[in-house]
C-alpha positions, 0 to 999 in steps of 0.5 A, a space after each residue: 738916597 732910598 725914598 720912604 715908603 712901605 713896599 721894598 719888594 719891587 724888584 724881587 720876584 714875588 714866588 721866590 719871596 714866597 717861597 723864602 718866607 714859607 722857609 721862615 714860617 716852618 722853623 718854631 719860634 721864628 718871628 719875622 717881617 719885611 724890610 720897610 725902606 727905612 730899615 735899609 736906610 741903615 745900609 746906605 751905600 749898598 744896593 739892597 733893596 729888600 729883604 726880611 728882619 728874623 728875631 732869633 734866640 740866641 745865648 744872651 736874649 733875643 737878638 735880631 738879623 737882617 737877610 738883606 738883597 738886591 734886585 738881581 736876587 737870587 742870582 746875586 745871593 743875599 747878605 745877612 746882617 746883625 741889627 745889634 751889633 758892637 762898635 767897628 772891630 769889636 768882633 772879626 767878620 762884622 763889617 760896620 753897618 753889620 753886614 757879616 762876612 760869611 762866605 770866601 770869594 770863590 764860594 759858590 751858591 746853588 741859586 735854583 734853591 733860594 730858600 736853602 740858600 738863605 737858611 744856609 746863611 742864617 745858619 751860618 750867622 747863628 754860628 759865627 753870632 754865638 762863637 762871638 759871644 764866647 769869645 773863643 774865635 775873636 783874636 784868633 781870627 783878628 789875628 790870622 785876617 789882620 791885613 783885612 782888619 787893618 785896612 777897615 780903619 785907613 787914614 791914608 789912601 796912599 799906596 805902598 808897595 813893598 819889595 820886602 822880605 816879609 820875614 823877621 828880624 825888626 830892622 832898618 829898610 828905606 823908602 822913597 816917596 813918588 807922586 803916586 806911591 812909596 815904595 820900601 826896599 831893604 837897601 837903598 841901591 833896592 829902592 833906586 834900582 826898581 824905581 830907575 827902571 820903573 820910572 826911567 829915571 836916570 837919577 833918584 833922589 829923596 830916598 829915606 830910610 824907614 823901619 820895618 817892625 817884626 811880630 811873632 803874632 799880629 797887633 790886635 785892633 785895640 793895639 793899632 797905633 793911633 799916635 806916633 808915641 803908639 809906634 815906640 810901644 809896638 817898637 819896643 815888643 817887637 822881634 829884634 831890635 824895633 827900637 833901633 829900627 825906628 832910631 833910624 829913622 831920626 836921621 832926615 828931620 825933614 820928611 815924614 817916617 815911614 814905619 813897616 809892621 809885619 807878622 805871619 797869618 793864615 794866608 801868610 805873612 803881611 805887610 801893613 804900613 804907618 806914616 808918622 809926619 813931621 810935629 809942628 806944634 803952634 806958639 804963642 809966636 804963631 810959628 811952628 816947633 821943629 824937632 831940633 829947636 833948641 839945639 845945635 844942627 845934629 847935637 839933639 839927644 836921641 831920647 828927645 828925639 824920640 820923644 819929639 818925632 814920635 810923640 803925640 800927633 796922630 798917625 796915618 795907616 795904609 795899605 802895603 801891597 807886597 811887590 817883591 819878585 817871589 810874591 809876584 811869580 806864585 804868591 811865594 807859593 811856587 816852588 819853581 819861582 826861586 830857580 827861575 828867579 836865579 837863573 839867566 837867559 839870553 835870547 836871540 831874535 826879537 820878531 813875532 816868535 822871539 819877542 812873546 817867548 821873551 815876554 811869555 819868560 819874564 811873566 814866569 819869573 825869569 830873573 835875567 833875560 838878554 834880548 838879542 836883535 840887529 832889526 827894526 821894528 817897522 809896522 808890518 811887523 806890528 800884527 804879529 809883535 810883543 812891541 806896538 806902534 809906539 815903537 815902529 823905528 826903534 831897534 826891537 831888542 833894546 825896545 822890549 828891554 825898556 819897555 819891560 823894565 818899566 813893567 817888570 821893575 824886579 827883573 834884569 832885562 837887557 837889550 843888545 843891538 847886535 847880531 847873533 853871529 857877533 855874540 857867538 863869535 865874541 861870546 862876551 861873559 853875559 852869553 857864555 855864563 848864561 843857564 839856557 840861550 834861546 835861538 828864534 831868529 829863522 836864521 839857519 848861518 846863524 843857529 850852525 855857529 850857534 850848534 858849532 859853539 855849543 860843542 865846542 864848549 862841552 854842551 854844559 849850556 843847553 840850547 833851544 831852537 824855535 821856528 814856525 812853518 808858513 802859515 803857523 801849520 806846524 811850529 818846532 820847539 828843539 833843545 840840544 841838551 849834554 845828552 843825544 844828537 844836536 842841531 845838525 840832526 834835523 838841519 841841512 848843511 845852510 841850517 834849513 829844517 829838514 823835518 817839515 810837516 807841511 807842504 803848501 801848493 803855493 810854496 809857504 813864503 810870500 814877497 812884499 812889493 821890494 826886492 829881496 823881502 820875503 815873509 812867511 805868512 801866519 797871524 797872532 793867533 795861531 802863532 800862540 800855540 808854538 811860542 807856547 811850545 817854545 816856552 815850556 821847553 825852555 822852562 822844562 830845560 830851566 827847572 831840570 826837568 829835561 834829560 837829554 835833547 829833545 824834539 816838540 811840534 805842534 801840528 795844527 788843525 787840518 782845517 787850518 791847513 787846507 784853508 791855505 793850501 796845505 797838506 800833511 807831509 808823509 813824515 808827519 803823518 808817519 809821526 801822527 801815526 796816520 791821523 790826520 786831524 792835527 791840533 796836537 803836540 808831537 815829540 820826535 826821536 830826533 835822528 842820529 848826528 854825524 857830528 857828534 857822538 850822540 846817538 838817536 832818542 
């Protein structure tokens, strides 16, 4: 609580006050003065601190605004308020205390200049003040804000995430209640799939079906639903069939209703949710009334049904939070979202590059990704993975598809415990069906069978090839497309890369302490840059945007290279047309093949 007293200026700097209020002195018929502290008693919970009270013509009298600010003014700019203002959602942008909502959150203010600043604000708040006042803004912006306005009167808290269409027509759709959330789906193999994966639930109960309400226009706030009879009024002017929506519902007299209202605004179409509990209604016998009583079990009118259910009692509002898959790859706004959604990859090798490309995917919206791996995840491979420790001793392809489901619900993720030679061998209908397969398994036998497979069936799926050089000094990125050479081009006859970029004194693979356990050293951060590499090529081949088969290299800096060792070879210098500094993606013409008809790019 702000103490009572008459200096409110403690914090701010004196000749940026001045200077402020010499602002206010030069404008004709502008009377002001300093906030005392009771003044700011009005805006409890805010951290102002001070600030000026103007009195100012507008076109119905005399009206007054409070220019409010916190100690750390001007670097936090200061708000303008409205002394007279109307009740909570009489007008849009006029929060409850009066506090006007100017400025989007990306805007940014000249803070050398607070004076222009302020005048700025005040000039703004003038012209809101006086679109409100002739009305002319008032529902066309309650309308095109209406997720905002909603959510100024919650009754409920609860989250509510929607796997929706957030489009028309008024239609039935289920829900399903957890202890932290509910979640709304259009059909109920939705809400049990996403919540299985999220929650690792093998079985799901207690879904329930819900109704989805569809407006060409958003509810104004003086049409917000404050009781369940609300709820049938809105039904019945909704788009489609609102009524046999809510009808629906009336299937579980159990539990409570949950009732979806969406339309389109500015920013888009919104989501916003109300929940209708069950009526108990108390008797003169101290028990409660059920929908149902007085009938037979399931013989109740639909009609008296409605009228029980949805009647009286008051309504909790919440929040929607939309969680389908377009929304969150691109805010239904990337037109890239829809291919990569329909498409599928598989993925051979979950180690320290396979297993960030894999993650690097999914965060691109890839619908269906199959993870490939025979290893274990032990802690020397921790430094440099996707998976941490709560995952040492576990198989790293069927790890990273459980984890990521639970983090990607919207996803198909699956994990294979097998090696690559088996899958090509086998081609079971998940690897052949595929629209891109992905090899970063540093295994040279089995990226040839994989090459031999891909001519074999015509090239009609590409193919991309990721490796690192010792020490992350270079990092390869090849797709073998229908078009150009395949893998053989730039391999030997055991699979080994025959394009190096570096060659290190010490010979670049390192041995632990056992027989036969050979490493090739570089640490996470450098490792980026090349799983970065292998994921663009990856989506580029995805989205059709490569033609033919293609070769990228990221060539590091020369300071990291001499650091450990390495020098440029006389290829690579050849391919960076002599300069030597490095830190830049290449793209080599990939040579001619014996193997194929594909000539060089």
């Amino acid at each position: 609580m702000l103490e009572l007293n008459d200096d409110a200026f403690d914090h701010v700097d004196e000749a940026v006050a001045a200077a402020v209020e010499q602002r206010f002195s030069a404008v004709e018929g502008t009377e002001w003065r300093r906030l005392e502290r009771r003044d700011l008693l009005r805006y409890e919970g805010r951290k102002f601190e001070g600030g000026w009270r103007l009195s100012l013509q507008f076109s119905d009298g005399i009206k007054h605004l409070d220019v409010l600010i916190t100690r750390w003014f001007p670097s936090i700019s200061a708000r303008i308020a409205l002394v007279e203002h109307p009740p909570r959602l009489t007008w849009p942008h006029v929060e409850d205390d009066g506090v006007l909502c100017l400025l989007g959150n990306g805007f940014e203010l000249d803070q050398d200049d607070p004076p222009a600043v302020v005048e700025n604000l005040l000039s703004r708040s003038c012209r809101l003040i006086e679109e409100l006042l002739s009305g002319e803004i008032i529902e066309r912006d309650f309308q095109e804000e209406f997720l905002t306005y909603w959510a100024y009167d919650l009754c409920r808290p609860r989250r509510h995430y929607s796997l929706l269409r957030a489009a028309g027509p008024s239609r039935e759709i289920w829900s399903w209640n957890g202890p932290a959330f509910t979640l709304l789906a259009e059909t109920e193999e939705d809400v049990r799939d996403w919540v299985r994966k999220y929650t690792g639930l093998t079985k799901v109960h207690a879904t329930l079906p819900a109704a989805l309400l569809w407006f060409e226009a958003p509810p104004l706030p003086t049409e917000y639903p404050q009781r369940a009879r609300h709820i049938v009024d809105l039904a019945r002017r909704a788009q489609g069939d609102g009524l046999g929506a809510v009808r629906s519902t009336l299937s579980d007299l159990n539990r409570a209703k949950t009732i979806v209202i969406g339309a389109p605004g500015r920013g888009g179409p919104g989501l916003v949710a109300a929940t209708v509990d069950m009526p108990v209604a108390e008797t003169s016998r101290g028990r409660g009334r059920l929908p149902s009583d007085g009938f037979r079990s399931g013989a109740v009118p639909t009609d008296i049904l409605m009228d029980r259910v949805f009647g009286s009692q008051t309504i909790s509002r919440s929040r929607v939070i939309r969680a389908e898959a377009e929304w969150i790859h691109g805010r239904g706004r990337d037109p890239r979202a829809s291919r990569l959604l329909n498409s599928t990859v598989v993925l051979f090798g979950c180690g320290s590059v396979g297993s960030f490309v894999a993650a690097s995917l999914l965060r691109a919206g890839v619908g269906k990704l199959h993870v490939v791996d025979c290893d274990t995840l032990e802690w020397s491979n921790v430094g440099r993975h996707h998976l941490g420790g709560q995952s040492v001793g576990l198989n790293k392809a069927s790890e990273f598809a459980a984890r990521s489901s639970a983090e990607y619900p919207h996803l198909d993720i699956v994990g294979h415990e097998r090696t690559a030679e088996s899958v090509v061998a086998e081609a079971p209908d998940w690897f052949s069906g595929a629209d891109l397969i992905i090899s970063t398994t540093g295994s040279g036998h089995a990226d040839k069978l994989l090459n031999e497979w891909q001519n074999t069936n015509d090239r009609r799926i590409p193919v991309v090839y990721g490796w690192t050089e010792p020490f992350a000094g270079a990092g390869h990125a090849l797709a073998v497309l229908e078009n150009g050479p395949c893998l053989s081009s730039t391999v030997d006859n055991l699979g080994r890369s025959n394009f190096n970029m570096v060659t290190w004194t010490e010979g670049g693979v390192l041995e632990e302490p056992a027989c036969g356990v050979h490493f090739a050293p570089y640490g996470p951060i450098e490792l980026n840059h090349v799983t970065s590499l292998v994921c663009e090529l990856a989506l580029d081949c995805l989205l059709g945007r490569e033609k033919e088969s293609s070769h990228r290299i990221w060539a590091a800096r020369k300071r990291h290279l001499q650091e450990f060792g390495g020098v440029w070879t006389e290829q690579a210098l050849a391919l960076m047309k002599g300069d030597p500094r490095g830190e830049t993606v290449l793209d080599r013409r990939l040579p001619s093949c014996s193997c194929c008809s594909g000539g060089g790019l």
